[in-house]
C-alpha positions as CSV (number, residue, x, y, z in Angstrom):
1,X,0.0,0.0,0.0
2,X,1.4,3.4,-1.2
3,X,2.3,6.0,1.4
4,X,-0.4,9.0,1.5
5,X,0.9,12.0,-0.2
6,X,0.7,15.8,1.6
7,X,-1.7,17.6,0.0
8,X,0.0,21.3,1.1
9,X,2.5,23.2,-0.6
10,X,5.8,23.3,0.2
11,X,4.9,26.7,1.4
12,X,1.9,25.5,3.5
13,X,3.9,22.9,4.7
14,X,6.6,25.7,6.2
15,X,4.3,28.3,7.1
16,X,2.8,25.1,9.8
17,X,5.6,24.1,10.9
18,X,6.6,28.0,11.7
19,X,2.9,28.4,13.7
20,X,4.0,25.0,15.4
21,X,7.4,26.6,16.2
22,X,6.4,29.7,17.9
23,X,3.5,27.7,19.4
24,X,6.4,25.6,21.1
25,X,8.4,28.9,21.6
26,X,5.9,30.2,23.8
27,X,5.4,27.4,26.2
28,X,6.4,28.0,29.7
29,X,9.1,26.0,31.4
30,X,11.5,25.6,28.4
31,X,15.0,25.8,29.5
32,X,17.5,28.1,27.2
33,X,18.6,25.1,25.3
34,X,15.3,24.2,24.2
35,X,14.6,28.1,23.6
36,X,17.5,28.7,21.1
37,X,16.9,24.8,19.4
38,X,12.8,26.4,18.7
39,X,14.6,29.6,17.6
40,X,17.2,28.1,15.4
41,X,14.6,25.7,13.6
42,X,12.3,28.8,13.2
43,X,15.0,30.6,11.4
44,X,15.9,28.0,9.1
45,X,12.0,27.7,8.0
46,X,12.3,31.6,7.4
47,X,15.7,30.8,5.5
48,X,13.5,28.0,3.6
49,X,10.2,30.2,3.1
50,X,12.7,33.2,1.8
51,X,14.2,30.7,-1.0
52,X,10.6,29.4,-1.8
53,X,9.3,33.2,-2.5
C-alpha cells in the first residue's frame, strides 16, 4: 500500500511548521537550550520560506 501524499504546498507545509514553532516557543518552562533549538529551527523555515518566495 502506497504511502499517502501531503496535499500542502511546500509553502503551507513551512508556514505550519513556523505556527507550530512559535507555538512551542511560547510554552512555559523551556530551558535556554530548548529556547535557542525552537529559535534556530524557526530561522531556518524563514531561511526556507525566503528561497521558496
Amino acid at each position: 500500500m502506497p504511502a499517502p501524499k501531503d496535499p500542502r504546498t511546500p509553502q503551507q507545509r513551512i508556514t505550519d511548521q513556523l505556527a507550530a514553532a512559535h507555538r512551542q516557543l511560547t510554552r512555559e518552562g523551556l530551558s535556554r537550550s530548548q529556547r535557542a533549538r525552537i529559535a534556530d529551527r524557526i530561522h531556518d523555515l524563514k531561511e526556507q520560506q525566503a528561497a521558496l518566495s
